[in-house]
N, C-alpha and C positions, 0 to 999 in steps of 0.2 A: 542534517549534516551533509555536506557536498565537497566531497575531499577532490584533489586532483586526480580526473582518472588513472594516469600512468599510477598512482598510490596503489589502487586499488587492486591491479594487474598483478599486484607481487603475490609469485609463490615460492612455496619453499624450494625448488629447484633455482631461481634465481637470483644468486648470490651477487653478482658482478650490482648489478641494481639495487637491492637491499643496500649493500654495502654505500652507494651514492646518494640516498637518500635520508636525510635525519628526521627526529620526531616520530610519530607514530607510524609503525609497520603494519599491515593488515595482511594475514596468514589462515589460512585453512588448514585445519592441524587433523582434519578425520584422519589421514591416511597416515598421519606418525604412527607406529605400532608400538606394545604397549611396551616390548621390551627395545627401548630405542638405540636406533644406529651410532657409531661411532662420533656421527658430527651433529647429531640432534644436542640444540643447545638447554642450556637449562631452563631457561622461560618455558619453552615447547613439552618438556620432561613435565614441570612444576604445572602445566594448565593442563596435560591431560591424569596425570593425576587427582587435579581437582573435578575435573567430569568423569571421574571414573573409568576413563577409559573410553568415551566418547568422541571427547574433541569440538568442535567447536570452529565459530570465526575467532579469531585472538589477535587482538589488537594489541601490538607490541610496544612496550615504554610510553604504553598512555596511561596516566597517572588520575589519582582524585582530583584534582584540580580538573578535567579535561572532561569530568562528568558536569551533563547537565548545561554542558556550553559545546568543547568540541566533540564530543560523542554523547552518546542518547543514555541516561541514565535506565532507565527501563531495560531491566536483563541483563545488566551488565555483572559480572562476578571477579572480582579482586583475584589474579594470579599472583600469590608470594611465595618466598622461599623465607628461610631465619639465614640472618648471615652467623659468622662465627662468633660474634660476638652477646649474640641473642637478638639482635633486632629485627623488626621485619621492613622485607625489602618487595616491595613491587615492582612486577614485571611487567603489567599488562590489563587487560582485561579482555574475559572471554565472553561470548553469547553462544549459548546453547538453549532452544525454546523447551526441548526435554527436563533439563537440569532447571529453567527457570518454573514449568508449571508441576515441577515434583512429578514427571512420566510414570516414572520407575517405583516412586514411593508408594508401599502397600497401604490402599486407605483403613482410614482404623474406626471410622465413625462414619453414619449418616447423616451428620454434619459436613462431614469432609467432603462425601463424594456430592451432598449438593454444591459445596462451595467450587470443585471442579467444576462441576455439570453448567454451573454459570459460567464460569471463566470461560470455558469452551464453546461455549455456543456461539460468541459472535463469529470464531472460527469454521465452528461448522455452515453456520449460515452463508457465510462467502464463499467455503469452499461448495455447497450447492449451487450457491448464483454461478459459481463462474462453470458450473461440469454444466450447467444447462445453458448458459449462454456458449460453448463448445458446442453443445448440440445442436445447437438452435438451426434454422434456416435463413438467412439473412432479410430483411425486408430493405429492398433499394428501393422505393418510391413513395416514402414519407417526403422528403424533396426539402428536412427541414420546416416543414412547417406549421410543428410544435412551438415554434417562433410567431408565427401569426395567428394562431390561437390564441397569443400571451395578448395579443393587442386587438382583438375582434370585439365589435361593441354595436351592434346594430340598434337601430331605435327603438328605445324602451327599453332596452334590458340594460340589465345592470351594468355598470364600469367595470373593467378587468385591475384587476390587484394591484397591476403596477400604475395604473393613475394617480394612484396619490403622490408616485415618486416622477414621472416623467409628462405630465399633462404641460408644463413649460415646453417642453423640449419638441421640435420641427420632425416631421415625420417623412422620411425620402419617397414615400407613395401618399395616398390619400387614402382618409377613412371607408372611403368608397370601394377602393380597388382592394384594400385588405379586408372588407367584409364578402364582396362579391367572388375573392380568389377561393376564400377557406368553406364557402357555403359551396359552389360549384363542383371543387375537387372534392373538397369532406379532408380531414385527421387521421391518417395510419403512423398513430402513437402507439406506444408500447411501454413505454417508461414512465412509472408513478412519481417520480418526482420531477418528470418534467409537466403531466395532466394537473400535478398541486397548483401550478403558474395558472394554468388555463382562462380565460375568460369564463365566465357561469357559465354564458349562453355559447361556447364551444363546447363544453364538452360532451352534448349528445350525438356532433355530429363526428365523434372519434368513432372511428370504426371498431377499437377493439377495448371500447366501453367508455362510459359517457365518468363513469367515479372508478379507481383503481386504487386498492388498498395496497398494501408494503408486500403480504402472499403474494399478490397476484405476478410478484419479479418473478417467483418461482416458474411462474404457467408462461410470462411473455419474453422473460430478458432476452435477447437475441444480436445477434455478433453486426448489426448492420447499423445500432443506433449509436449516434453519436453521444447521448448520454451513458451509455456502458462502456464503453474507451473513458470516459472520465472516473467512471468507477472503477475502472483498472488503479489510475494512480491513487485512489484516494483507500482501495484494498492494499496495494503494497505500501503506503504510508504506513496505515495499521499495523503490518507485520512487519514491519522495522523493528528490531532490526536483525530480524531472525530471518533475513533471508539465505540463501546461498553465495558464496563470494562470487560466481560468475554471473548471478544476474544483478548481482549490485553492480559489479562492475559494467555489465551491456546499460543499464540501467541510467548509472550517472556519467557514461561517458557518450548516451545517448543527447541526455541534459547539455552537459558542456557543448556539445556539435551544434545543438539548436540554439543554446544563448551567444554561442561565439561564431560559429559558423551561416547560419539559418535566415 
């Protein structure tokens, strides 16, 4: 989902904008308190009553129709109230990642808490890659050429992986200069799913190991390779849409400047 940024800017202090705007509202309702102000409207009332008192991103006058097309079904929680008449009338929908993985609810079985314990983990695991890619030291003089390991093939050794897809296709150097470049300098790779691409006969001369299992992101991921900036976006895909409304907002109005701008 890629709303327009100015959408996504809206908060509750700005009314003049809200008001110009139709379709779906996007609100950050932590800071409603629980016994609300004079002009907290009812949709706001009715979502954090629903999260207990939490709060939530809330997506205003987006409806079931709008799941599973224009917002992400995954976490999404029905805001209603009963009109007078007894029917029920939706306001919204909220994301709260608390309220979606039961935070608060006391587990009752050894069932239960494995079924947490899975749920969580893919979380935890990112959240380690990225506290140690934070930590990391940078390495500047890979120079990219994790790219010419993918095409290195000296004679007699085997073909690298992507020949079966690109052995048509004209090469802007020669077999020559990309076997004499990667054997001379050598591989400071760091990233196991870029050493999967590898040529066989590269990956001994990686410097920081010839085979890399999925652990080993724990021990090398580091803030200088360009395949870890792509794990960035493909880590906040995942937590969609439980982010915070200000980094959704920096986030797709970063998008928009690069698709329209860039």
């Amino acid at each position: 989902w890629s709303p327009d940024p100015k959408l996504l800017l809206i908060n509750n202090d700005n009314s003049e904008l809200k008001s110009r705007i139709k379709g779906i509202q996007v609100q950050s309702i932590e800071n409603i308190k629980k016994i609300p102000s004079y002009d907290t409207d009812e949709a706001s009332i009715a979502a954090m009553e629903i999260s207990q008192g939490q709060g939530g991103i809330f997506l205003k006058n987006a409806s079931e129709e709008d799941l599973g097309g224009t917002i992400n079904l995954r976490g999404a929680i029905p805001v209603t109230t009963s009109s007078p008449e007894g029917s029920e009338i939706i306001h919204g929908m909220l994301y709260n990642p608390a309220l979606f993985y039961n935070k608060h609810k006391p587990i009752q079985s050894s069932e239960e808490r494995e079924k947490l314990l899975k749920t969580i983990a893919p979380f935890d695991w990112y959240n380690s890659i990225l506290q140690n890619t934070l930590d990391s030291e940078p390495i500047f003089h890979c120079h990219g050429l994790h790219e010419w390991a993918m095409q290195y093939h000296p004679e007699g050794a085997p073909p690298p992986p992507s020949a079966k897809y690109q052995t048509h296709l004209p090469k802007r150097v020669s077999r020559e200069i990309i076997n004499s470049t990667v054997e001379r300098r050598g591989i400071s790779c760091t990233h196991v799913d870029a050493l999967r691409f590898f040529a066989p006969a590269a990956g001994p001369l990686n410097h920081h190991g010839s085979s890399l299992v999925r652990t080993d992101q724990l021990r090398l991921e580091q803030k200088g390779c360009v395949h870890a900036h792509m794990d960035l976006l493909k880590i906040a895909l995942k937590l969609q849409p439980f982010w915070t409304l200000t980094f959704s907002a920096m986030f797709w109005t970063y998008r928009y400047l690069q698709e329209n701008l860039m």
